[in-house]
N, C-alpha and C positions, 0 to 999 in steps of 0.2 A: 824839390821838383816844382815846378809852374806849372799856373791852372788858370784855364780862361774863367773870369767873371760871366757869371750868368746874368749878369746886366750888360745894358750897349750904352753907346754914346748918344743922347736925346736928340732930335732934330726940332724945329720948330713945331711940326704938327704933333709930335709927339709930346712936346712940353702941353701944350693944348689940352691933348689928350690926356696927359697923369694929372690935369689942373681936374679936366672931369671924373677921372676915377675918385682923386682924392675927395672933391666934392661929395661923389657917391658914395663914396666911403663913411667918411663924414655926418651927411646928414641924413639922407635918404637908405641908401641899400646897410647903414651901422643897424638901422633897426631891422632889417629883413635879415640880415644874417644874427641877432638874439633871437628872432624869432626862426625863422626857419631850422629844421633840423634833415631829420628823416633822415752808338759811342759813338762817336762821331760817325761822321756818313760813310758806309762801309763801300769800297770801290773796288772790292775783287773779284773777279774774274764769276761769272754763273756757275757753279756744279752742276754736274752734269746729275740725272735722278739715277739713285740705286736704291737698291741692287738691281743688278741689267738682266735676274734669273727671274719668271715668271712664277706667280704662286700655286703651286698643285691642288688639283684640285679642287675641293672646296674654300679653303684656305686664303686668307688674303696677307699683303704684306703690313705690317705693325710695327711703328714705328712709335715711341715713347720719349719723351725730354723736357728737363726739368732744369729753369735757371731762376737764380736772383734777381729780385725785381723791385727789391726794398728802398731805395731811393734817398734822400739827404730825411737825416734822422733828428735836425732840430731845428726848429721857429718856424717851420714850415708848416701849414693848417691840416690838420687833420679833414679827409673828405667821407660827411656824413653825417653828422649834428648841425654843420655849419656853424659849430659854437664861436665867436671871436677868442676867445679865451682857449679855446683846447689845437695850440701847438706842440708839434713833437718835439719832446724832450729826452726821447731814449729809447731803448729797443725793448719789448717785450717777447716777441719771436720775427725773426725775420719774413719775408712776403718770397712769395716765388708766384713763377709760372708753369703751368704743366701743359705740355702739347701733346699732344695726339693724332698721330697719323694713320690712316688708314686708303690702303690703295692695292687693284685690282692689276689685272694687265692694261687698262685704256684711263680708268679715270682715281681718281684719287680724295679726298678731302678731309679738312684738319677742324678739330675743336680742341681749343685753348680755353683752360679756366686760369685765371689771373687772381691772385693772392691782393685784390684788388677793391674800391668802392663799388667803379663800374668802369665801362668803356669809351669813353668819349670817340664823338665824331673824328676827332683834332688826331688822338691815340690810334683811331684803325687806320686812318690814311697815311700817317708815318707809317705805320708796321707794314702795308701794302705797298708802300713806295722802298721800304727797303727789301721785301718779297723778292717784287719786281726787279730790283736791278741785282737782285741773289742769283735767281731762277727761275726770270723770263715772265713766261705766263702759267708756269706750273702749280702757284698757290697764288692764287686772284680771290677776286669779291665775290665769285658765286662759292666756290669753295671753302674760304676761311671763314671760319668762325672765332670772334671773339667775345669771351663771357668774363666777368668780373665777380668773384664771392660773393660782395657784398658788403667786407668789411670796412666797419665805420672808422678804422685804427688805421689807415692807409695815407700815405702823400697823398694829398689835392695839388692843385696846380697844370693839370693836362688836358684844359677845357679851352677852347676858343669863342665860347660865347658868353657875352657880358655878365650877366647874373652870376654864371658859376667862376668867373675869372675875377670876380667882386670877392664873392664868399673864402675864395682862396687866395687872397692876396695876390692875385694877377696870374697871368701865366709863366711858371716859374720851369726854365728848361732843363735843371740838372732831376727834376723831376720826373717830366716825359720821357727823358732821355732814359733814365733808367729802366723805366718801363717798358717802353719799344726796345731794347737794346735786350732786356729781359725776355719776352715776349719772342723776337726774333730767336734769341740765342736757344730757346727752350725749340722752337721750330728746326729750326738748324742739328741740333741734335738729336731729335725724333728723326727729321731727316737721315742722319748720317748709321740710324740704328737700325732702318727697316729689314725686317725680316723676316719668312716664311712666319706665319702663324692663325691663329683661330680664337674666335670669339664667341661668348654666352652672356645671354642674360638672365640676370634675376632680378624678381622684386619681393617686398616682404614689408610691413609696416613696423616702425619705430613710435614706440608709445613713451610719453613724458618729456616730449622733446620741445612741443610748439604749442602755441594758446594762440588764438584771432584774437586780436587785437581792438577790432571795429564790430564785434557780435552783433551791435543793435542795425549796422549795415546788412550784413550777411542776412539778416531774418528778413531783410525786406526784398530779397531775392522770392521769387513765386515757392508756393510751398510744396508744390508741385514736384519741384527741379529739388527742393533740397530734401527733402523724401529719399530720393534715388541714391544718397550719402547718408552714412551714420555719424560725419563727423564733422565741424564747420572749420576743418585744416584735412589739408591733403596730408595723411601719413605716412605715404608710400615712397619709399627709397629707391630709386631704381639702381641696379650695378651691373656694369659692364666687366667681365672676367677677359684678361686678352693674357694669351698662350703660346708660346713659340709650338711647332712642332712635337717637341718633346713634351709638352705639357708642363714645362717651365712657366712659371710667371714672369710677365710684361708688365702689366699695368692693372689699372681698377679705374673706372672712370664711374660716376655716380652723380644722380640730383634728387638734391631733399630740400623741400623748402620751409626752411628759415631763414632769420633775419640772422646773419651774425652781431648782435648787440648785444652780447651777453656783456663786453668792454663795455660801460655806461662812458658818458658823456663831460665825466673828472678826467678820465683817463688820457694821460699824457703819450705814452708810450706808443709806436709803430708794432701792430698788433694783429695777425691774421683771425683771431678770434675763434668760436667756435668749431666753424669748418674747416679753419686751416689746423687747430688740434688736430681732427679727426684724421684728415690729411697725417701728420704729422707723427702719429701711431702708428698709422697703416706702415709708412711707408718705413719708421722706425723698427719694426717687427719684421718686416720684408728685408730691409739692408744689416741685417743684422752684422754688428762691429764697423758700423759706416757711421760718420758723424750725420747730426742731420743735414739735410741739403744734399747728403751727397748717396753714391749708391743707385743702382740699374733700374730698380723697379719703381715704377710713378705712381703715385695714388690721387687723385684728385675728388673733393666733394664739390659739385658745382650745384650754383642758384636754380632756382626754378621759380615759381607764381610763390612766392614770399610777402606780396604786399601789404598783407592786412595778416604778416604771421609773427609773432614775436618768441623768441626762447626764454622769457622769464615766465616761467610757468607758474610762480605763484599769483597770477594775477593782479590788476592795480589795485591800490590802497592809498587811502591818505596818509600821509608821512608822517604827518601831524597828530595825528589821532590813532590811524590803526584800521581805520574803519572801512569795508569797501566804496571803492567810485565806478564800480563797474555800471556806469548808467551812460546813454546817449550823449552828453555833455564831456564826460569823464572830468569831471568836476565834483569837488568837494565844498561839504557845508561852510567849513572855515579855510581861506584860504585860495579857494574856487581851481581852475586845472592846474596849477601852477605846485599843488599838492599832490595832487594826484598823478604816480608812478607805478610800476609794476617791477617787481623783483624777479631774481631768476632763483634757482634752487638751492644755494650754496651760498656760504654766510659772507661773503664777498663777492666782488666781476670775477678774480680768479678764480674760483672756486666752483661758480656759475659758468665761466669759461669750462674748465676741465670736465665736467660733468655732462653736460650738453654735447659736447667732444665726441667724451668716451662713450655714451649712449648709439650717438649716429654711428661711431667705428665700430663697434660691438657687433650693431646689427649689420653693419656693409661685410664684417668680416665673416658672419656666418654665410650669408649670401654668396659673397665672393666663393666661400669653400663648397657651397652646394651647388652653385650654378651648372644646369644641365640644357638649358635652351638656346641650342646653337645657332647666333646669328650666321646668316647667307645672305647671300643674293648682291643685286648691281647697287654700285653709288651710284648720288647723284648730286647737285646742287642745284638749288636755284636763289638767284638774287635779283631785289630790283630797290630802284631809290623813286622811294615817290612823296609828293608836296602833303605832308599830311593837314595843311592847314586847308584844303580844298577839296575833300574826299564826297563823296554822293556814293552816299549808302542809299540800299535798297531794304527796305525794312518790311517791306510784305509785299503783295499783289498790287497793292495800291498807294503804298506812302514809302516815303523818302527822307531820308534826311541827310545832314551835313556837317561834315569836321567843321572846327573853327580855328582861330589863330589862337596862338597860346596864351591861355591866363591862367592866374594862378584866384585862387579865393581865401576868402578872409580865414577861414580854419586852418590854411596852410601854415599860418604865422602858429597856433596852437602847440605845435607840432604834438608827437604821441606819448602815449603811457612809455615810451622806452627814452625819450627824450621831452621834455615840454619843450613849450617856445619862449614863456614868458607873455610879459604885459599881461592884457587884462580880454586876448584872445581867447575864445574856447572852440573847441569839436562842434561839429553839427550845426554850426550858422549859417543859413538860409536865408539870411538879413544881412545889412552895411552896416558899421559903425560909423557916424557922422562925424566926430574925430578924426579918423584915421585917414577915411573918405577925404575929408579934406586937407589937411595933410602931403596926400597921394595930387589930387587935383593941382594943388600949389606948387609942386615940386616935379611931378613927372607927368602931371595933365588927366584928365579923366577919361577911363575908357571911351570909346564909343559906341553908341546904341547897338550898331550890327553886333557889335561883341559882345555884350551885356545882353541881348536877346538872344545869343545861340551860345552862350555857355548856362542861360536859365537852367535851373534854380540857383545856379554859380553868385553870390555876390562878388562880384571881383575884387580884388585887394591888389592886383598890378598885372595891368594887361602887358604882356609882355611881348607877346606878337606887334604890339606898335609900338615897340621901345628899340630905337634903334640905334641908340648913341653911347660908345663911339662904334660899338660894334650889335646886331643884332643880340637880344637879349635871350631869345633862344630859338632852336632852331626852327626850321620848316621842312626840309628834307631827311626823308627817316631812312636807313635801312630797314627791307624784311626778307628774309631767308631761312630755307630749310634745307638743310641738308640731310640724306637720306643713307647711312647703310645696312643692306638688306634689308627684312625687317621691322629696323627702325628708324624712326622717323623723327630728328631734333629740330624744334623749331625755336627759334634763334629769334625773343621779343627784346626790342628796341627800351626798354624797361622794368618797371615792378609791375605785373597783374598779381591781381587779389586771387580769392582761393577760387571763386566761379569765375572770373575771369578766365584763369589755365582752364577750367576745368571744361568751360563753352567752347575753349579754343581747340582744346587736346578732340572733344568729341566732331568737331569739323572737321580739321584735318586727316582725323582717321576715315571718317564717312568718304572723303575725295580722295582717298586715296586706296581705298579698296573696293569703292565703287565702280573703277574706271581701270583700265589698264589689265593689266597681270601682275600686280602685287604681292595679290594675298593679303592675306590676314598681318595688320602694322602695328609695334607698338610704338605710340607717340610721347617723349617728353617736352616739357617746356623748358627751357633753357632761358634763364632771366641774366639780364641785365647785361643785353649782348649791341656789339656795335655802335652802338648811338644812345646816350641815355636821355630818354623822356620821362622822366619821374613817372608817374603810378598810371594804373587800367586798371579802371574799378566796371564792374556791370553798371548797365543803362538806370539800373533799379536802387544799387548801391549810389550811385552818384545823387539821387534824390536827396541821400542822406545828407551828402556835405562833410562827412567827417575829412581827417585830415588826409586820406588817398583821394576822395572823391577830390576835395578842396583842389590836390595836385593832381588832379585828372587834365594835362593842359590844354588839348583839343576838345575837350568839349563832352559831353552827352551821350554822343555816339561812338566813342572813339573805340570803346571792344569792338562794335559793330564792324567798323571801318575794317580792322586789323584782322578780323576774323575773313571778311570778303577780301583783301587780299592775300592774306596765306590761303585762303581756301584755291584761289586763284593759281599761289604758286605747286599748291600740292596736287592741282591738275594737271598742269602743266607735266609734271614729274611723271604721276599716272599714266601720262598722254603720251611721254615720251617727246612734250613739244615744248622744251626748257628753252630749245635754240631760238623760240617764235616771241618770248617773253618781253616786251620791249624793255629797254635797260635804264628810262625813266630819267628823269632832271638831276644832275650832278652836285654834289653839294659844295657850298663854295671851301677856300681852304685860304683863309684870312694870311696877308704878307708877316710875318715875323715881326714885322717894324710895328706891325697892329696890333700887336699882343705884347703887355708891359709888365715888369713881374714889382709889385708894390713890397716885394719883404727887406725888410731891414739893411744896410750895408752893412757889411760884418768889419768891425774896425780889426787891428792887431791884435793879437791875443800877448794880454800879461800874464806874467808868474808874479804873486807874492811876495815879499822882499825876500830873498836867500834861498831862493827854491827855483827848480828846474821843470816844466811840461814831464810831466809822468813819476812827478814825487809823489812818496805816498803821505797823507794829510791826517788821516785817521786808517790805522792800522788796524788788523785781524788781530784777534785772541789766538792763544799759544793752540788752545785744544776747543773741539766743536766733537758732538754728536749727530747722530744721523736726527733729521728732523729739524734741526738746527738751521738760524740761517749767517752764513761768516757774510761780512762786510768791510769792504775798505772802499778808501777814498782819496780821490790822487788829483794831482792839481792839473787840468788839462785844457788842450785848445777846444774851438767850438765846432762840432763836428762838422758841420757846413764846410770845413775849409778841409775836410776827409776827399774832397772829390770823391771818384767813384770807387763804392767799398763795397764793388759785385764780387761773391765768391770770396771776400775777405771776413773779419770779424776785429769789432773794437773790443773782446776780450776771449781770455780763454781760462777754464780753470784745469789747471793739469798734477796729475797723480806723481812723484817720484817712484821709477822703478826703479830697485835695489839690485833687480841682474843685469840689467846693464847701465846703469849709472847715469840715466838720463832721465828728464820730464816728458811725458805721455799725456799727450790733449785729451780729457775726458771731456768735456764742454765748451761751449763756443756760444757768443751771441746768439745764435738758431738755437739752442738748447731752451727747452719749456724750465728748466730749470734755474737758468738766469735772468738776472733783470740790471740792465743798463741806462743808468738815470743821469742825465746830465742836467746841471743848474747852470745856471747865468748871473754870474756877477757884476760887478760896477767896471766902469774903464776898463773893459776889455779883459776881465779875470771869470774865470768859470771852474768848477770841477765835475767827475765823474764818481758816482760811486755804483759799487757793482757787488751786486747781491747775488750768491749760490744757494739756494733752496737747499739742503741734502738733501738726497733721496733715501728712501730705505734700505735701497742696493747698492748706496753707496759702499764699495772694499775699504775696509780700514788703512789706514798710511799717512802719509806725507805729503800735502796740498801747497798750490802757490795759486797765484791768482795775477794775470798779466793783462795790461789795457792796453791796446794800441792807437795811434791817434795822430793829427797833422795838426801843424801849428801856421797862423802869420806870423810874419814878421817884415820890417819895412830897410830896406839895406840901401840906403843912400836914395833914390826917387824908384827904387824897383821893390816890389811885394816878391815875395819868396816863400814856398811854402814849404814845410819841410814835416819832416818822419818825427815820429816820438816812441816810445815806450816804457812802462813801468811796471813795477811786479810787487807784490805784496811778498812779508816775510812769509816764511814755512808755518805751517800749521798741521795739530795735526787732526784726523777723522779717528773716533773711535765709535765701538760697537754701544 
């Protein structure tokens, strides 16, 4: 089969331009990414909306769908550490998207949680533009919502602005492509499932799941306001129960905020982490005899105000010693932050993974099974795009203040207790390093005054609001939106808010929305890491701190303030019933393709060995294994990159012999928590895969094989050609 390159043919401005990337690469942004952490165009015809039967009743129509979203699975950077070093090399569980429709007889709106880092500007206006020429104006910007998990084990590459097109080795297409194609497909199938049903929610707290991350932050919030809480992490899980008619299960929508980092920052593997476990049970228990991936019922765990929450609940220690660093710094005696980490519960990330998982499932599923509080009432949406670098807040009776352009500060380089950054950065600096300072001056110029006065106590470390080359460094134009049904109220932040952050913001919007109108009594979640990502929302009070959310706080001082007077703004609106009067605000730009360069690797030929074949096996299985066990082989293979798109597919399978009908039975697939698919990179174009089967306990005794799948280059006179592979490991057997 043939496969377009995800690269193009260079033009002059473009050589130009990879002359600058590489530079940046290079010398300047190679140290910001150590330190920083933290299908084709579908042209068929619109569908028309169904079902064309109206829902009785109370009832609305419910629509659920769930696609592949995992994206090319080697050299490509992982988005969330911004480690240079931590490219994917293999699958640890597959990414998906889950969509969610909900619609009345007039209006309709969707929320997507995406098995995801987060949502890029670049990422919603492809999914809106293939929407659009799907099905018109039926799922637009006021009505979609897109939210991202959060996980740090994800493809990067689906950013259109400088910094994060740095950090990811440029803009890489079979990347995004995945992900809108993802995304869309998951919409399209909620679409094509709506049908008569009803909705509840519940809420209930999950204990042992989350630690604050930034405590010495938190306590400088008024003590007043944190009085009114027993805890310095929101512990509340919210779940959405949705029901056909018959009181069949649909789906489970839910937001709990954590970070998924329970994968630390070694970790090679494409990885939905924590909340996509959680996911991953529910939905395993519900599809019961369904591979995962596949199967009617949706579970989704989506983000919420995660910014300052972490799931390694043993809290930071030096590495070195043992001893804690939970102090302002997060810095240790010996060593200083670069020691200082935080672990999670479990004597490994996997381990720490699974437990953090099955905690949040546990609790969503008793929820889900008691849920009695039946959402009603009208949808709604509201959206609007506005310049967040020019905002004028209103801060009392008498004073004012004002967003600024985006910077980043010198703690941001520290990065956290789940990641450090390196060098000789720490937490909590309210001061310049004259080093670095100049450095920064030499190379990309020194902020300017306005900036450095209206991000105070901020010391900048890279003003990036005046960083415009080749492309703006980051944005200015933000989505913010809420969408409303009945009842509830999701409010859709353009980033990470910290725990008072959601917590100022959840109590605003509730106030304007049942103050005004005929509402009623609303409950509000925060939905993180939706539409556009602006790195962190820390309060006015936390930012004093400086740790490393305030550091990436990048408007500025005020910037909860801001965001809070415009959701309050759009939750009037809603109340008011005057969405229609909302002006629709400055457009954000959408950079030509020729703009956006993808720096990864060319991928040469792939070689075999001398005397050997793409999907021989290299290192064999053992004759017998036990449950607890893990079997391994290893087979000579191409580089996955040259898989094109392996949606809905899998590069392995481990399958059972059945003895009454004389065939192999897929028990596991790459989606399986039970496998792990590691690919290495050899010299002159040689690689292998090896693939590891966890047993389970439940494993039935029998007859195992283990098969890879896979696409190879090869160059056939002046043409590349891509072709199929496959290999299987000898029989083995499972005993008790």
């Amino acid at each position: 089969m043939s496969r377009k390159s995800c690269c193009h043919t260079f033009t002059a401005l473009e050589g130009v331009l990879m002359v600058l990337f590489v530079l940046m690469t290079g010398v300047t942004v190679g140290f910001v990414i150590v330190m920083a952490i933290s299908r084709s165009s579908d042209t068929t015809e619109p569908e028309q909306p169904k079902p064309s039967e109206n829902p009785p009743g109370r009832s609305y129509l419910i629509g659920v769908g769930r696609a592949d979203c995992t994206g090319p699975v080697a050299e490509v950077p992982l988005m969330g550490y911004a480690s240079p070093d931590q490219t994917a090399g293999g699958i640890h569980t597959r990414l998906y998207s889950r969509a969610f429709i909900v619609a009345n007889n007039t209006e309709r709106v969707v929320f997507v949680s995406a098995d995801i880092g987060m949502v890029s500007q670049r990422l919603r206006l492809e999914v809106l533009k293939k929407l659009q020429t799907k099905y018109g104006d039926l799922y637009r910007q006021e009505n979609v919502v897109l939210s991202g998990t959060h996980t740090h084990s994800g493809p990067g590459g689906y950013f259109q602005y400088t910094l994060f097109i740095i950090t990811s080795k440029g803009y890489i297409k079979p990347s995004i492509d995945a992900i809108v194609n993802g995304i869309v497909t998951s919409i399209d199938i909620a679409h094509g499932n709506l049908k008569a049903g009803r909705i509840f929610l519940n809420k209930g707290e999950v204990e042992n799941s989350n630690l604050n991350r930034s405590p010495h932050s938190y306590l400088n919030n008024p003590e007043e306001e944190r009085r009114k809480y027993k805890s310095n992490t929101d512990k509340e899980l919210v779940v959405l129960k949705m029901v056909d008619l018959d009181g069949n299960g649909l789906g489970m929508l839910s937001w709990f905020a954590v970070h998924p980092v329970s994968m630390n920052n070694t970790n090679r593997m494409v990885s939905s982490d924590n909340m996509g476990y959680a996911s991953y049970l529910f939905e395993q228990e519900k599809n019961a005899g369904f591979l995962p991936g596949q199967g009617p019922f949706v579970a989704a765990f989506s983000s919420s105000n995660l910014g300052d929450v972490s799931p390694n609940i043993k809290g930071p220690h030096c590495i070195n010693t043992g001893e804690s660093c939970d102090n302002i710094n997060s810095s240790c005696p010996i060593g200083g932050s670069n020691m200082c980490m935080a672990m999670g519960p479990g004597a490994d990330m996997f381990e720490s993974t699974k437990i953090i998982g099955e905690t949040i499932f546990n609790k969503a599923k008793e929820l889900y099974r008691t849920a009695q509080q039946e959402v009603t009432g009208p949808l709604n949406g509201a959206h609007q795009w506005v310049n967040m670098t020019n905002v004028t807040v209103k801060l009392n009776a008498t004073h004012t203040g004002k967003t600024c352009k985006p910077a980043l500060g010198h703690s941001f380089a520290a990065g956290t207790i789940d990641g450090v950054g390196g060098l000789n950065f720490t937490q909590g600096s309210v001061e310049g390093d004259p080093f670095w300072d100049g450095i920064r001056d030499a190379l990309l110029g020194s902020p300017s005054n306005e900036t450095q006065d209206c991000h105070h106590p901020k010391p900048i470390l890279f003003s990036t609001g005046e960083m415009n080359v080749p492309l703006p460094w980051h944005p200015a134009i933000v989505d913010v939106q809420i969408i409303t049904i009945g009842s509830l109220a999701i409010v859709a932040i353009p980033g990470e808010f910290t725990t008072m952050a959601g917590r100022r913001m959840r109590e605003a919007v509730k106030n304007e929305l049942e103050s005004r109108g005929s509402l009623g009594q609303m409950e509000v979640v925060i939905a993180g890491l939706c539409n556009i990502y602006t790195h962190y929302i820390t309060t006015y009070e936390e930012y004093q701190i400086q740790r490393y959310e305030a550091a990436s706080n990048i408007y500025g001082p005020h910037s909860l303030s801001a965001y809070i007077q415009l959701f309050s703004g759009l939750a009037r609106a809603i109340a008011e019933n005057k969405v229609a009067d909302l002006p629709k605000g400055p457009e954000p730009p959408f950079f030509n393709n020729s703009q956006l360069i993808s720096l990864l690797p060319f991928i040469p030929e792939d070689k075999t060995p001398l005397n050997t074949s793409f999907g021989d096996v290299l290192i064999q299985t053992l004759q017998s294994y036990k449950r607890g066990d893990v079997v391994e082989v290893t087979f000579v293979s191409g580089n996955p990159r040259n898989s094109a798109d392996m949606a809905e597919k899998t590069f392995l399978t481990v399958e059972k012999y059945e003895n009454m009908t004389n065939s192999w039975n897929v028990v596991h697939t790459d989606a399986s928590w039970e496998t792990r698919f590691h690919w290495v990179k050899g010299t002159a174009g040689l690689s292998n895969v090896t693939v590891e089967w966890h047993v389970p306990s439940s494993a039935p005794p029998g007859t195992y094989r283990i098969q890879h799948f896979g696409y190879y280059k090869e160059r056939q006179n002046f043409n590349v050609i891509i072709k199929p592979y496959e290999g299987s490991s000898g029989s083995f057997e499972i005993y008790n």
